[in-house]
N, C-alpha and C positions, 0 to 999 in steps of 0.2 A: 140787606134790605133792597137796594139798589138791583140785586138781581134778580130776588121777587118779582118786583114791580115789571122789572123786564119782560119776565117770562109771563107773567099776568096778562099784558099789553099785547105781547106775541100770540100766547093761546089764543085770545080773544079775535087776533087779524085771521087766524088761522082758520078758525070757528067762521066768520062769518064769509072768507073768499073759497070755500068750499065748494065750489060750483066750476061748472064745467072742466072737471076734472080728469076727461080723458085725456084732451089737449095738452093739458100742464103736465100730465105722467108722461105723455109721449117725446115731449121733449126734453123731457131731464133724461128718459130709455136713451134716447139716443146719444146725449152726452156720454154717459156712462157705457155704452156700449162702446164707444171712441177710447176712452181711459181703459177700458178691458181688455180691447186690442191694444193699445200702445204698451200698456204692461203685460200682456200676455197673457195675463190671468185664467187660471180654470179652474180653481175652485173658490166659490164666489158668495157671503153672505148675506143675504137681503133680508127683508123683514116681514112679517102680516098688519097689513097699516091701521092705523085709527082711520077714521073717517076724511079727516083734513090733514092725513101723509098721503104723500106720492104710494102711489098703487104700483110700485112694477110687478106683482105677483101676476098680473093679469095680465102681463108678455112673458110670461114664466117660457112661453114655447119657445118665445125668438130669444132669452136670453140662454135658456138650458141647448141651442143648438151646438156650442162649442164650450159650456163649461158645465158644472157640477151645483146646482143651487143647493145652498144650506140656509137655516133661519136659526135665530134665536129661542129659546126656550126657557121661560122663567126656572129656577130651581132655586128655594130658600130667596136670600136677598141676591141670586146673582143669575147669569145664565149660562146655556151649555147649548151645546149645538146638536141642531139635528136634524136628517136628510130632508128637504122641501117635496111633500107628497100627500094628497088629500088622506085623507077626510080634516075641516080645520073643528076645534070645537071652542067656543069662548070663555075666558080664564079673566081670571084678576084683572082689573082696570079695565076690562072688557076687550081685552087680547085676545086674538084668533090663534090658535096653536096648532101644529100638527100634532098625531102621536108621540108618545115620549118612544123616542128610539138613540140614544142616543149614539155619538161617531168622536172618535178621535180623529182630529181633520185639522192637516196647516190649512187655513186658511191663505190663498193671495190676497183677494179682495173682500173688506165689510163693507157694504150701502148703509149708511145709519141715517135714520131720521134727528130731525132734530125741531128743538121749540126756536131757538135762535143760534147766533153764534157772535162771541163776540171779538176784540180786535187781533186777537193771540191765536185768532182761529180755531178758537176751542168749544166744546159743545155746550150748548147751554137745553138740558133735557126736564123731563118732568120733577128732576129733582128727589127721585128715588135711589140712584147711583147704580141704576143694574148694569149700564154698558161699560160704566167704569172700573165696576168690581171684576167686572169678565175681563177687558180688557188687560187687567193688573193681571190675571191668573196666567193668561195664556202664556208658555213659555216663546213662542214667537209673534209677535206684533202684527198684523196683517196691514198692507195700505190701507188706510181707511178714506171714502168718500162720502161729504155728511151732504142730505138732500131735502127741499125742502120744498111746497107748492108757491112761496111767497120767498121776496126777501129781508132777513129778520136781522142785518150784520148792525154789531152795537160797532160805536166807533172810540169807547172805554172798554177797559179791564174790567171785567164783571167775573172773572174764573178765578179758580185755585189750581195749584201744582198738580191733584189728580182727574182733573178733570181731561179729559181725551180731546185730543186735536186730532185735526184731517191735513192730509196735502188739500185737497180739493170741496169745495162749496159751491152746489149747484142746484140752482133756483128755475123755474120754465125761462126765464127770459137773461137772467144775468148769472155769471160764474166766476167763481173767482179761487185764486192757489196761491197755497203759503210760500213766502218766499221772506227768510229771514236777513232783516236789514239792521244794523251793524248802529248802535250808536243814536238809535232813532226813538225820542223821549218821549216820542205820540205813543208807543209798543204797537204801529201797523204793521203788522207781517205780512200782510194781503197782498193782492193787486187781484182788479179783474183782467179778465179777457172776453176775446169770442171766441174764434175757432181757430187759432194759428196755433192746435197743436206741436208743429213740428219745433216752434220755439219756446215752446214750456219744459217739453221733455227735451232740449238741447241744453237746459241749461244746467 
């Protein structure tokens, strides 16, 4: 119930700071385009946004310069992957979809949207389990970065053991990375940051 009420609370913040939305996509692009370099990644998952998710489709040009963009694809309760390329048509829960084509592809990097997250740094989503049931399928894991226009961090346990965590949680203004701490009855795995990647990835 307690993570109802969460996600209830979130959708609703999400819903109404919906505005000025190129701004907030451009600086989460850039965060994640920083994580894409430092990991090297090229082949890269992103998403077709609802209304109130970060939009990066619409740098698809500056992010496809040096890697492979792939997106999600509803199928049954779960998803599958496939190449990022017009025409989009809208599907279930009013998702944007490309064509079904689908790719067997290691993924490096997923961009997932998220409604919240809470202190285990795990996703707190629409509460359908598509990302989780995919996640669980894939025989290798990809880095996952969860992204969001607002920030929605619970400072309780609100998830379950399947529910998908990220290294990285990044919001237009604040970000933050799992960093697991030993013996700590709060269960913060967090920490934020700003820009001092070179001390996140040293550690």
């Amino acid at each position: 119930m307690q993570k109802e009420l969460f996600r209830q609370e979130q959708k609703r913040r999400l819903k109404q700071n919906a505005r000025l939305k190129f701004k907030k996509d451009f600086l989460i692009l850039k965060d994640c385009l920083q994580l894409i370099k430092r990991m090297k990644a090229r082949k890269i998952l992103i998403f077709l946004p609802l209304y109130y998710e970060p939009n990066l489709v619409r740098f698809r040009r500056i992010l496809s310069k040096n890697c492979e963009l792939f997106v999600p694809l509803m199928q049954d309760k779960s998803l599958k992957i496939v190449k990022l390329r017009l025409p989009f048509s809208k599907k279930r829960f009013g998702v944007l979809e490309p064509n079904n084509s689908f790719l067997s592809v290691r993924l490096d990097v997923a961009i997932v949207p998220v409604i919240g997250v809470d202190c285990m740094m795990k996703r707190i989503g629409h509460g359908q389990g598509f990302y989780d049931r995919f996640f669980a399928n894939l025989k290798q894991e990809p880095r996952i970065i969860f992204v969001q226009s607002i920030e929605a961090l619970s400072e309780v346990k609100l998830t379950k053991s399947h529910d998908i965590a990220a290294k990285f949680y990044l919001s237009p203004h604040k970000k933050y990375f799992k960093k697991e701490k030993k013996n700590d009855s709060t269960h913060r795995t967090y920490r934020r940051f700003s820009r001092h990647w070179d001390r996140i990835f040293a550690r």
